[in-house]
N, C-alpha and C positions, 0 to 999 in steps of 0.2 A: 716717696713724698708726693703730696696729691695738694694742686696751685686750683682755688678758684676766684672767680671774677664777680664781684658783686656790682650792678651798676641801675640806677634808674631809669628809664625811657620814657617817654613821652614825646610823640611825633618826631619819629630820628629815621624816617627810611633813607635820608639821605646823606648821614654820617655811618651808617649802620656797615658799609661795605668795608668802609675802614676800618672802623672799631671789628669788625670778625675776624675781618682777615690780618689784624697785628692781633688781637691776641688769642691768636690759633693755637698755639703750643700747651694752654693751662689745660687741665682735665675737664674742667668745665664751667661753664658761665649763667650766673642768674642772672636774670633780666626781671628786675622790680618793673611791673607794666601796667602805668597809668591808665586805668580802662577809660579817662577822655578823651583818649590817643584818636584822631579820626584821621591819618592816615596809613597805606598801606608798611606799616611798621611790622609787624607778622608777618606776613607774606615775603619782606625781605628777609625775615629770619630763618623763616621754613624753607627758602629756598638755598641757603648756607650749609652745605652738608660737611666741612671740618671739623667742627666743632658741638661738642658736647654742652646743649643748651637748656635750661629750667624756666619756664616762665613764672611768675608767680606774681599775678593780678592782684590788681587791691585799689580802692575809691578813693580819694580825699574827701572830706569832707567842706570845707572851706577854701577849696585853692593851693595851690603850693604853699605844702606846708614841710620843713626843713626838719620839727622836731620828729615829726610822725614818718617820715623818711628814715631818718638817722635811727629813731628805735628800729625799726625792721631792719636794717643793714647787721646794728649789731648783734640784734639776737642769733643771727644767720653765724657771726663769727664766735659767739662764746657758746652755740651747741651744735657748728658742724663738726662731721668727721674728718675732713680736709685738715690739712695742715697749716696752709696758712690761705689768707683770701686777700686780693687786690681792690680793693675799693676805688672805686672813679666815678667820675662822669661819663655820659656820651661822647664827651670830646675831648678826652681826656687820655691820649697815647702815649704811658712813660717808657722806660728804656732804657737800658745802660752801657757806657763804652768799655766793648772787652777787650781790656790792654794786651790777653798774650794773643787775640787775633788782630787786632790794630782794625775794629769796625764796632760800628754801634750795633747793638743786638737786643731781639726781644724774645730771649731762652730764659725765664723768668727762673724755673726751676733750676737748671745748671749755676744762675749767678745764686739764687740761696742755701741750694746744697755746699755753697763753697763757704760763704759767709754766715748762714745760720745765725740772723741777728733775731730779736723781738718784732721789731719793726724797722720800717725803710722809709726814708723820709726824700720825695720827691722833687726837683725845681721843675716847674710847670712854668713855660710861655708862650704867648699867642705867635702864632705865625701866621701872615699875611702873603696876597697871591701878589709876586712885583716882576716887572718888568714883564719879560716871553711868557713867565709860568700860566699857565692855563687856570680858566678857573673854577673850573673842576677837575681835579688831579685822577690820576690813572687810581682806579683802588685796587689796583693788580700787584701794587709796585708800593716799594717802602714807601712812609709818606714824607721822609726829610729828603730822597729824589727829585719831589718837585715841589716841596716849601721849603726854601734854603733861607727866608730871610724872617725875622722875629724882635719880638719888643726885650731884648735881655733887662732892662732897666723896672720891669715888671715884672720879677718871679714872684710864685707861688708857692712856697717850699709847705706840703701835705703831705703826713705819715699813709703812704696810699697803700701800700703793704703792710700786714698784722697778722702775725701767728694768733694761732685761733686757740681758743677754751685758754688762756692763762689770763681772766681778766680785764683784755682792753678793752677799751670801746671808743669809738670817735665821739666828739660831738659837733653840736651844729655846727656844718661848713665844712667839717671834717680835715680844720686844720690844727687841730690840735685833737691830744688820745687822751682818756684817763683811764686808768690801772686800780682796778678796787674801788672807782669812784675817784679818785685825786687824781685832778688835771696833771701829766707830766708836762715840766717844763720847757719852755724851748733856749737853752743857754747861747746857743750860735747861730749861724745862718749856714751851717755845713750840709751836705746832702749827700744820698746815695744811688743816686741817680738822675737821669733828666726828665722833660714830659715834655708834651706839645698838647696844648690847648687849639682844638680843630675850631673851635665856633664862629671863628673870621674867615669859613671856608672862602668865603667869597663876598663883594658886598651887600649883592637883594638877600644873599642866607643871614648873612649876621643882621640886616635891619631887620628879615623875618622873624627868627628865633629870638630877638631882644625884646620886642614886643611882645609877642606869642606869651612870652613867659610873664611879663608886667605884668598884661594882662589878666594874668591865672594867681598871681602872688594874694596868700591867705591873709586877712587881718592877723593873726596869729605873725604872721612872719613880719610887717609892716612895721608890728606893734616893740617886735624883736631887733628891726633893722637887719634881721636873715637875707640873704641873696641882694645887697642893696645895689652890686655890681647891675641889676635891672633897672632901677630908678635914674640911673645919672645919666641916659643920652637918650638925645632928641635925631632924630632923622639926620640934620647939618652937622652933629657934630661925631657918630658915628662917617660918614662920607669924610672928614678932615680927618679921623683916626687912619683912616687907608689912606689915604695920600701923604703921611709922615713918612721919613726914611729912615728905614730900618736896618738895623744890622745884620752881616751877613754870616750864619750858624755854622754855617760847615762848608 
């Protein structure tokens, strides 16, 4: 069985340590690569030598645009030779608890060689840096070692796993699949795994990257209400999101 990783980039050298080094274990990883990227994002790539990496450039035309994304992700899933591909974001590190070793793990392949489902439907939530934790975490070291604390009141349940050539495709947001073109349903809020959402690495990164991206959002997208998670905070009310008390994950 052959696991790869699809994901978008855009100015990430400083998520990028993490994001490599959790998903070291798949065969190998595309990296969709915003050629507006101006900083040194490649160079943290080419310096990563565990992992088996594709770049594959390409322009927007209008700004972040979510449809023009989501087509190239999917066409990668209904004509690779890979088996199944992991769709995410940049800040987007899922994971699952293996009951017969009693630890969370990111062996992507050993958990679907066991279960062999269609798809895997993730809970994604933000974790915050509180109390001692640093805020910039070791990217040596798992990352739920030093963000123990998170928003649970905010999942994000994403089919972030999809076996490839039978069919799916995500669409915008990629929180929902459709199968031959017919949206599949979502009947519960059940999941098969967890995910940590990194973009609150800290707080001048989360006021950078929330802007950063406002800034870049296409008429297209606006028009669609695509990524509106960028529109709703202002500098103060990002600063009172970190100062809430959050629960504590593990």
């Amino acid at each position: 069985m052959k696991v790869q990783v699809i994901t978008p980039i855009y100015n990430e050298s400083e998520l990028l340590p993490y994001f490599l080094r959790h998903y070291r274990y798949v065969d190998n990883i595309i990296f969709l690569y915003d050629n507006d990227t101006t900083d040194n994002t490649l160079k943290v790539i080419s310096k990563h030598k565990k992992c088996n990496v594709s770049i594959l450039p390409f322009d927007f035309k209008d700004g972040l645009d979510d449809t023009f994304l989501v087509n190239i992700s999917n066409r990668i899933i209904n004509e690779s030779a890979f088996d199944y591909s992991i769709c995410v974001d940049a800040d987007e590190l899922i994971f699952f608890e293996d009951y017969c070793k009693g630890k969370l793990s990111i062996r992507f392949k050993d958990f679907i060689n066991e279960t062999k489902q269609d798809y895997y439907d993730a809970a994604i939530f933000s974790v915050y840096p509180h109390g001692t934790e640093k805020p910039v975490p070791d990217s040596n070291k798992p990352i739920w070692e030093s963000r123990k604390f998170g928003h649970l009141d905010n999942l994000h349940i994403k089919p972030c796993i999809v076996k490839n050539g039978i069919g799916l495709s995500h669409i915008e947001g990629k929180h929902l699949l459709k199968k031959n073109g017919k949206i599949i349903p979502k009947t519960n809020d059940d999941y098969d795994m967890l995910g940590i959402h990194l973009n609150n690495l800290n707080l001048e990164f989360a006021k950078k990257r929330r802007f950063e991206r406002f800034n870049r959002i296409s008429q297209h997208n606006r028009d669609n209400n695509f990524g509106n998670q960028y529109y709703q905070y202002d500098e103060k009310e990002i600063e009172l999101e970190f100062e809430k008390k959050y629960d504590k994950l593990w």
